[in-house]
MARLODO-908836 format. One line per 3 residues: number of its first residue (from 1); their letters; for each residue z, x, y of C-alpha. Coordinates in nm, 2 decimals. Each point is the difference from the previous one (the first is absolute). Layout:
N
NUM	A	Z/X/Y ~ ...
***
This chain:
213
1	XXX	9.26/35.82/4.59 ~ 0.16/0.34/0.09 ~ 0.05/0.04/0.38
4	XXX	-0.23/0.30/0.01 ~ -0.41/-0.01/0.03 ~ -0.30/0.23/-0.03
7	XXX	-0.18/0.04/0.29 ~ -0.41/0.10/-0.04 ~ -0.15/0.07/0.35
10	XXX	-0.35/-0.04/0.04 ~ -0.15/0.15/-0.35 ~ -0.32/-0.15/0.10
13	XXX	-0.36/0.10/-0.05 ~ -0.07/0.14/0.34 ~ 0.27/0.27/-0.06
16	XXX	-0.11/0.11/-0.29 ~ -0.31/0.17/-0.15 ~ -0.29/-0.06/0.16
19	XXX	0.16/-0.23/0.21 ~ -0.09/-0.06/0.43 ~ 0.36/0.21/0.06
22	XXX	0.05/0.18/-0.33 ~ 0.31/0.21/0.02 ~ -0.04/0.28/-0.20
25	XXX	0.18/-0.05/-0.38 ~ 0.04/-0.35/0.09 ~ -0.06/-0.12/-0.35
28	XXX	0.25/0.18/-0.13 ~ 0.24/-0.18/0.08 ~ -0.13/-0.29/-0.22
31	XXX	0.22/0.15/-0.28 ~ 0.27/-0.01/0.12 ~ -0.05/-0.30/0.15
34	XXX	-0.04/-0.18/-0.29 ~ 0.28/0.18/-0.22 ~ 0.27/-0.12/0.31
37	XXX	-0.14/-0.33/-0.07 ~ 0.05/0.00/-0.35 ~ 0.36/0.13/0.04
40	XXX	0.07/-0.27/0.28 ~ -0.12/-0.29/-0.20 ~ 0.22/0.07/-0.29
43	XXX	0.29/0.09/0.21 ~ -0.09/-0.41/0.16 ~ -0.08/0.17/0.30
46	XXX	-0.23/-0.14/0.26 ~ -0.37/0.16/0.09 ~ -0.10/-0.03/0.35
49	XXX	-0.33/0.17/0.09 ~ -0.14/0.02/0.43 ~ -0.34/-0.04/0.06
52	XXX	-0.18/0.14/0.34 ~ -0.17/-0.29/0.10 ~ -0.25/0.07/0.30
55	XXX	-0.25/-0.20/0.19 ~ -0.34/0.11/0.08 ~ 0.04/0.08/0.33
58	XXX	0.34/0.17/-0.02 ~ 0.12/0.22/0.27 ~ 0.13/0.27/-0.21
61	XXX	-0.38/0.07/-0.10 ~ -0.16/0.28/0.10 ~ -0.34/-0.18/0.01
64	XXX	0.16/-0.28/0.26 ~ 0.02/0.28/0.27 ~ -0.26/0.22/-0.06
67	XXX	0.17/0.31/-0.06 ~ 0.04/0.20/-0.35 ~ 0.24/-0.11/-0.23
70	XXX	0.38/0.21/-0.02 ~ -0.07/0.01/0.39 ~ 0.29/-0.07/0.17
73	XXX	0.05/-0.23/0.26 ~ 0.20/-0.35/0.14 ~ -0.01/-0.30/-0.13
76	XXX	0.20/-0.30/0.19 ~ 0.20/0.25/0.16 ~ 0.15/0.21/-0.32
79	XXX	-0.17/0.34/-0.13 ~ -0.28/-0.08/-0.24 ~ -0.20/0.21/-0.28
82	XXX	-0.34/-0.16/-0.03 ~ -0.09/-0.06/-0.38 ~ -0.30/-0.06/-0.21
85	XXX	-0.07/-0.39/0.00 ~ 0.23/-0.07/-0.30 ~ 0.14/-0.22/-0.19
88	XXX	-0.21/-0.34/0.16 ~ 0.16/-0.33/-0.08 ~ -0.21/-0.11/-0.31
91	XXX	-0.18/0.33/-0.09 ~ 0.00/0.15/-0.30 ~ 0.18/0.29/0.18
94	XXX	0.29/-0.23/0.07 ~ 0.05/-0.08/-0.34 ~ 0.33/0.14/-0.22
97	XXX	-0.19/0.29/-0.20 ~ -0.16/-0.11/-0.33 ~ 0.24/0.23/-0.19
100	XXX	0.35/-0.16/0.16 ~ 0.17/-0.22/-0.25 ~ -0.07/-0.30/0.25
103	XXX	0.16/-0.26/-0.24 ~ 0.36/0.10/-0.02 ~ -0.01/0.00/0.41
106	XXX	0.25/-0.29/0.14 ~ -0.10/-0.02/0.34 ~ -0.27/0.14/0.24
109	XXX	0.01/0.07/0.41 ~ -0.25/0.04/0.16 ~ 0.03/0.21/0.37
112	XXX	-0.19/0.11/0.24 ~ -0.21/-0.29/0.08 ~ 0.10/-0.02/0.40
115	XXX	-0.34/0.18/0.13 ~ 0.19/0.13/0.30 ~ 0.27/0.19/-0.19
118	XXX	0.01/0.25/-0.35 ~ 0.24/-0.06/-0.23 ~ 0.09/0.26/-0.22
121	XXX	0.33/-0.15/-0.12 ~ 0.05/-0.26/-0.25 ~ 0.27/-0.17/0.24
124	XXX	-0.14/-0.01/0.35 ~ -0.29/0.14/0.23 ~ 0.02/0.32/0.14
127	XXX	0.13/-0.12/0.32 ~ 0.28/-0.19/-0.20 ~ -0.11/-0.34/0.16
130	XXX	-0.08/-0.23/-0.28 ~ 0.14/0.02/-0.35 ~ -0.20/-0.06/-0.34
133	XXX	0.19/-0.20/-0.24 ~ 0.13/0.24/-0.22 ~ 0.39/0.03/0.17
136	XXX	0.00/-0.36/-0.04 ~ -0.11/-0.04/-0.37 ~ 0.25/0.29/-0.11
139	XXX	0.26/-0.17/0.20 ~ -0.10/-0.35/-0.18 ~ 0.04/0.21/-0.33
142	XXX	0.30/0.19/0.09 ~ -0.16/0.34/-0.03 ~ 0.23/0.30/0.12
145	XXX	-0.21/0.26/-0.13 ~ -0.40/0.11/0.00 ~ -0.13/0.29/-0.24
148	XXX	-0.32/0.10/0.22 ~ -0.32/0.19/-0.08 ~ -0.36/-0.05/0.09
151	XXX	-0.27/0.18/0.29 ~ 0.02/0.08/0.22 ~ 0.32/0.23/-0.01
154	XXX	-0.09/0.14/0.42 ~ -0.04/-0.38/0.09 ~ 0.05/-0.33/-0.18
157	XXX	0.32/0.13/-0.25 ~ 0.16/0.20/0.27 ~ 0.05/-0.30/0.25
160	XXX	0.05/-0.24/-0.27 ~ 0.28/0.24/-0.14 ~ 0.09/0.03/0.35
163	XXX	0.04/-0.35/0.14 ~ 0.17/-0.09/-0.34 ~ 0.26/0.19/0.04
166	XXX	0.06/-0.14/0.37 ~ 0.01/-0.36/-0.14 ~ 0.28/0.15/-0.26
169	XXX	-0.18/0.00/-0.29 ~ 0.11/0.31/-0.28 ~ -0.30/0.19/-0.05
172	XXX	-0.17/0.24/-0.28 ~ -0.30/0.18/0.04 ~ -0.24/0.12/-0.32
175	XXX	-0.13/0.31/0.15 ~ -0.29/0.01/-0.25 ~ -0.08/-0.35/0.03
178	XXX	-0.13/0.08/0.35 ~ -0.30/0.19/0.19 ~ -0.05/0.08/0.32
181	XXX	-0.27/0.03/0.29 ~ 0.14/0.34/0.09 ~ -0.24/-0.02/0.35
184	XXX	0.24/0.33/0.09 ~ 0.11/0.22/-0.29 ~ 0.29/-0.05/-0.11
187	XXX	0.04/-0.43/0.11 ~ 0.08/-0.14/-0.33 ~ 0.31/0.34/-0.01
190	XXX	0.14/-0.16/0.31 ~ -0.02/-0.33/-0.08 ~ 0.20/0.02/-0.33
193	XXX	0.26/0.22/0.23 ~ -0.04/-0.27/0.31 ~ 0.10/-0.27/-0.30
196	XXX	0.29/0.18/-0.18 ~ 0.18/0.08/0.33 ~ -0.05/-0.35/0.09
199	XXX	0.20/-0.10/-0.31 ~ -0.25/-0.02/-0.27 ~ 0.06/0.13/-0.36
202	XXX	-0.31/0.17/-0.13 ~ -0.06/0.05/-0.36 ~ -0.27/0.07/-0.24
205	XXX	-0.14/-0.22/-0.28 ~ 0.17/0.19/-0.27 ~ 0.29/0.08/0.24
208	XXX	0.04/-0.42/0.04 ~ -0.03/-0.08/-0.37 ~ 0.26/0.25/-0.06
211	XXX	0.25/-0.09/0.22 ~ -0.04/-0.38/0.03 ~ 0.02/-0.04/-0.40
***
């Protein structure tokens, strides 16, 4: 097992076509996906995939407060875009997308399941106070290093990139392996600069299997 992983956040139904929270090119990134997962596997590298994992009645919805969804508001004290109802534990929105070469993938988190709190990272909620299990399975598997893609690139892979980085990981980002919300113009721009001056390396598809022969 090499001490490096790919990373695929949340390429589940509801963010892709016809989906409860589609983000716009979302399955797009399906190819590439599933190419990085080919080149892992062969390379011995683990496949790690995070799943948005909501109740019912979560506060992040839109529906729970009676306001339109991308409103903006407070949830439990920290700033709070109200969504869709997505990705409901169980639903056939939650589900990894049809597409997604499920098979090859090692290990699955699920987040977001506190009803009081989102969680767009893969590591932690968005206040930070509870951690998934993913830190503490690389750890176990002596990961140093995470190739990241998946939707969306404004939310869930920004913070996961993010908070990765804090906990010391080495990170790579495949800039067409994600899509993004893009609520304001030009989100998904920033995000990719907020996560290479953080200390991310971003690279294409074609620019990885290049330079990682």
């Amino acid at each position: 097992m090499k001490h490096r992983a790919l990373l695929l956040v949340d390429l589940q139904n509801d963010f892709c076509a016809g989906g409860a929270l589609a983000v716009p090119e979302g399955d797009s990134t399906l190819d590439v996906a599933n190419a990085l997962i080919d080149w892992s596997k062969a390379r011995g590298e683990a496949v790690l995939a995070s799943q948005d994992w909501h109740p019912a009645d979560h506060g992040s919805f839109a529906s729970q407060h009676g306001v339109e969804p991308f409103s903006q508001g407070l949830l439990d004290g920290l700033p709070q875009t109200f969504w869709p109802d997505h990705c409901v534990q169980n639903s056939t929105g939650a589900q990894l997308h049809p597409l997604l070469n499920q098979a090859a993938i090692s290990a699955l988190f699920h987040k977001g399941e506190n009803p009081e709190i989102d969680s767009y990272s893969a590591f932690f909620d968005n206040g930070q106070r509870q951690k998934t299990a993913l830190d503490a399975w690389l750890r176990t598997h002596a990961i140093a290093e995470l190739t990241v893609l998946g939707l969306a690139t404004d939310y869930c892979v920004k913070f996961t990139v993010l908070d990765a980085l804090k906990l010391g990981y080495q990170v790579n980002v495949i800039t067409d392996g994600c899509r993004g919300v893009n609520i304001q113009a030009g989100d998904s721009a920033q995000a990719f600069m907020d996560m290479a001056g953080a200390g991310a390396t971003l690279y294409t598809l074609a620019d990885w299997l290049e330079t990682q022969a």
